[in-house]
C-alpha positions, 0 to 999 in steps of 0.5 A: 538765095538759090539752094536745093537740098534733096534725099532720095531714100533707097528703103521706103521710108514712113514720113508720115504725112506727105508735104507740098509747100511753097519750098518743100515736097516730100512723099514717101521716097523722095524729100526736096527744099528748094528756094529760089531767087525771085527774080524773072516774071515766069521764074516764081515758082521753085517746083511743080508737081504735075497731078496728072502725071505724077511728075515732080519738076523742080528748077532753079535758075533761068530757061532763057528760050521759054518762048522758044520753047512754049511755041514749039510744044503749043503751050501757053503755061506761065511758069518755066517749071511747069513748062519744063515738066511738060517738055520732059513728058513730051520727050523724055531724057531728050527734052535736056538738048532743048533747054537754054540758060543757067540752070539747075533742075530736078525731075523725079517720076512717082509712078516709075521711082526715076529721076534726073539731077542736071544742069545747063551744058556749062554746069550752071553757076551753083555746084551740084553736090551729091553723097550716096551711101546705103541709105539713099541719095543725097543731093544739094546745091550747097555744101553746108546743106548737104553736110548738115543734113547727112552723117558720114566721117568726114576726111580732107581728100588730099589728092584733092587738095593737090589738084586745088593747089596744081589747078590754082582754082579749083579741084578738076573733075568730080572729087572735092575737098571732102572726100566721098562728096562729089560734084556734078561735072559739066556735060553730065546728068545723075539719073537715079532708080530707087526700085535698083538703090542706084545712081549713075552719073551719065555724060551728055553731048549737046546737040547745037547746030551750026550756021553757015559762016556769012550767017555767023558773021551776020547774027553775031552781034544780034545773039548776044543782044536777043539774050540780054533783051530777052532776060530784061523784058522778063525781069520783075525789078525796073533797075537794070544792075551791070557789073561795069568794068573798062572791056569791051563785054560789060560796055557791049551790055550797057550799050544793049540795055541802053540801046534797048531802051532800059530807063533805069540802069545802075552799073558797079564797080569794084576795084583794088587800091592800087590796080583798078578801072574806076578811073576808065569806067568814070570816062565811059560813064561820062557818054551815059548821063542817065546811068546811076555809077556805084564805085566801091574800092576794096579796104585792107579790113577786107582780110578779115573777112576772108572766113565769110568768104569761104563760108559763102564759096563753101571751098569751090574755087579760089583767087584773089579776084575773090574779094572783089566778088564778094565787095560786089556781092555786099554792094548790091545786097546793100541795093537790094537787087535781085538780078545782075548783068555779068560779062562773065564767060565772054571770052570762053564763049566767043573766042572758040580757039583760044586753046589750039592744039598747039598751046596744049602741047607747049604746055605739057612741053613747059611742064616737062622742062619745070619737073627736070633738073633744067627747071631746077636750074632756071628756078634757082637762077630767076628765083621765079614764083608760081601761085604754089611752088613747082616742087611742092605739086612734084611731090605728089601730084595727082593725076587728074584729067578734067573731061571740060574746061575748067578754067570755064566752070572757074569763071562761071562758079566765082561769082556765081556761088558768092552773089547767089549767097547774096540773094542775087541772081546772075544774068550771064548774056553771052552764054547761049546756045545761038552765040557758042554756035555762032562762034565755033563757026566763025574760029579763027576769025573771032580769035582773041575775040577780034571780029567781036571787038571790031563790030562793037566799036562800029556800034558805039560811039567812037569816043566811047570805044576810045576807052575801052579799046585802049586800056592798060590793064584789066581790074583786079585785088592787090592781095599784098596789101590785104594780107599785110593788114594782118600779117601777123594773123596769116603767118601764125596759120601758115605756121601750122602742122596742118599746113606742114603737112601739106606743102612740108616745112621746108617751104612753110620756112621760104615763104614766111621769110618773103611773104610779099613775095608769095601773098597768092599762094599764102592766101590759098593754104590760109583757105584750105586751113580754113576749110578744114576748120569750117567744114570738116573739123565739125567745130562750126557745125551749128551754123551750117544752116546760115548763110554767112559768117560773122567770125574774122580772121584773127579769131582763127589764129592758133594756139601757139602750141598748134605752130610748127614753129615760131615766125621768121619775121618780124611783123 
């Protein structure tokens, strides 16, 4: 899998003899592990330490315009971490407007005690977690890794825990769960002097130009295939992996990978019991003879797999579209692949004016009208359930305004951090820099993606596009009957002081009397409970170092002296 794990000490420190191995760099004030996912031709190194220089470069991810780049600063390195430490020497801070991709990368300079902690401008797939005390400056791409490695008290950030809850997936902003341990937002970078014992976090705006409107119209369709084409040339295995749904975004891919040649291709598929797109995704495949079909429907045991769940996404974001990243993830580990084609982001991507000024202020209007004695009223008429019940976010909501789209990094960070757990790298085709240009130009042209839609379907075959443009509904989890394979299990945790103590027993009541009725927001406080179990009790703290957890649900369940009181329902 894909981690960095990195200390920067503020005091000179004596770590005796200086180290440079395959994942791990240490001198006198700097200490870096890192691993990477082996999975592009010139992605095989994870760092590298210019002799000349003095300038240690290390990247995980993928640069998707190396070419590019390679021609405009005449260098003929195979390696995208040596062609990264060369850019940053040629240009400095600038070089970060030149890089295209997912990615993650580390610089730090020796000989001036400076470096640099940024990501790609949408904040690459895998969080960025850093903790700076007196003693230095810690950073990580992974939670577990950066709390088994420092000592600090650790405390549930309950304005966090709110703004988790009011969000619905994730925590907006910098905090996180745990309180003094941040996360690198998009369209920032950490930039860090060990002369000073400092770190600041700096904001970014990337500089992308745009065409002219006849050329965005044009090259659409041809930026998104130049990207897929790009990642396929470079990967080492010879299967393509897709993940297929029944949309217009994953079949735009296998139709480009097929277009483009790819002998081998195998696409998955994951489902709920009830509501899934096996049954179209079947009907599309039928048009690909030579594509190898993984189709995988998600069992009720999958509850209990829940803790190894967290312990994978490590308390980033949550939905029920969980299980399904994770069913996907085993999938493909079971396969071995190293990379996988996503369609993730597309919308956010190509549609450039989903989010009008117009839909911002009925949103803040909505809001208004829910937290008056009129949406007491309505809510007390139409009984109308929210992922987490309006009344309990009123009393103590936070006041967190995220400076980027979170809904993007949501999308982003799903399956980003839970294949990458995995050992899969994800390849995600419609997040460049030409395409996000493209679509800002055309606006509303590509509104709810259309002028995209229509120039696929002239592209593939009619009966293909038949499909696809007719679907009735998108994939997703039953989380009902997930969380009624044990009942009994997840009620004895809602049942707690400590879930109490978040939303208030009034509600803990309401919600245990028609738990079929609320099954999202059940599943959501069962995953701040075991968060709090997981990574801030200390209880599992000699696992920290392993990548998953093989403890089900129902070893989680309460003493029942720990419950606020007995269940309301039979089960």
């Amino acid at each position: 899998m894909n981690y960095i794990y990195g200390k920067v000490n503020w005091a000179k420190a004596d770590v005796g003899q200086e180290i440079r191995e395959c994942n791990h760099f240490r001198n006198t004030w700097i200490d870096l592990y890192i691993n990477r996912i082996v999975a592009l031709k010139h992605g095989k190194n994870p760092f590298f330490y210019n002799e000349k220089t003095d300038i240690l470069c290390a990247l995980i991810g993928y640069i998707s315009n190396l070419s590019k780049i390679k021609k405009q600063i005449k260098i003929d390195l195979c390696d995208d971490v040596a062609v990264v430490e060369e850019l940053y020497r040629l240009e400095g801070i600038k070089f970060i407007d030149k890089l295209d991709g997912i990615f993650t990368v580390i610089i730090f300079d020796n000989k001036l005690r400076k470096g640099l902690c940024f990501q790609d401008n949408h904040g690459s797939n895998l969080p960025l977690y850093y903790l700076n005390n007196e003693d230095g400056f810690a950073f990580s791409t992974s939670l577990k890794l950066l709390l088994n490695n420092s000592k600090f008290i650790r405390e549930l950030d309950y304005t966090s825990i709110f703004a988790f809850l009011s969000n619905g997936n994730t925590v907006p902003g910098e905090s996180t769960l745990i309180k003094h341990v941040k996360k690198l937002v998009p369209n920032t970078f950490i930039s860090f002097e060990v002369e000073r014992s400092a770190c600041n976090v700096c904001k970014c705006q990337p500089l992308i130009e745009q065409p002219s409107l006849s050329d965005a119209k044009e090259n659409l369709i041809a930026s998104i295939q130049d990207n897929a084409r790009i990642l396929c040339s470079a990967l080492v295995q010879k299967t393509r992996f897709l993940a297929l749904s029944s949309g217009y975004d994953s079949n735009f891919i296998l139709h480009t990978l097929k277009d483009s040649g790819a002998d081998k291709i195998c696409a998955v598929t994951i489902g709920g019991q009830k509501e899934n797109e096996i049954p179209q995704v079947k009907e599309i495949l039928k048009f690909y003879s030579t594509v190898d079909s993984a189709v995988h429907i998600i069992s009720p045991a999958l509850i209990q797999a829940l803790p190894d769940i967290l312990w994978r996404l490590e308390g980033y974001v949550f939905e029920k579209g969980i299980f399904l990243q994770y069913a996907l993830g085993k999938v493909l580990c079971e396969k071995n692949a190293l990379a996988v084609f996503l369609g993730e982001c597309a919308d956010q991507i190509l549609d450039q004016n989903r989010i009008s000024i117009f839909d911002r202020l009925k949103e803040k209007i909505k809001l208004l009208v829910q937290l008056s004695i009129i949406g007491d009223v309505y809510y007390l008429i139409k009984k109308k359930n929210e992922p987490i019940h309006r009344k309990v976010i009123a009393r103590v909501r936070p006041n967190v305004k995220a400076t980027y789209d979170t809904n993007f990094d949501f999308i982003l960070k799903k399956n980003g951090i839970m294949l990458n757990s995995f050992g899969t790298q994800g390849l995600y085709v419609y997040i460049n820099k030409t395409t996000q240009a493209i679509s800002k130009k055309l606006g509303k042209l590509n509104s709810k993606k259309m002028f995209f839609k229509k120039s696929v379907e002239r592209l593939v075959l009619p009966r293909v596009a038949g499909v696809f443009a007719h679907r009735k509904h998108g994939g997703s989890t039953d989380t009902e009957y997930l969380m009624f394979e044990d009942l009994k299990s997840v009620l004895a945790i809602i049942q707690t002081t400590f879930i109490e103590k978040i939303v208030g027993k009034a509600y803990v009541r309401t919600i245990c009397k028609k738990p079929e009725a609320y099954s999202e927001p059940i599943l959501q406080l069962v995953y701040l409970y075991l968060f709090n179990e997981l990574f801030v009790s200390g209880k599992y703290d000699s696992r920290l170092c392993r990548e998953s957890l093989e403890v089900p649900l129902a070893d989680f369940v309460p003493q029942p002296e720990d419950r606020v009181f007995n269940a309301t329902r039979a089960v």
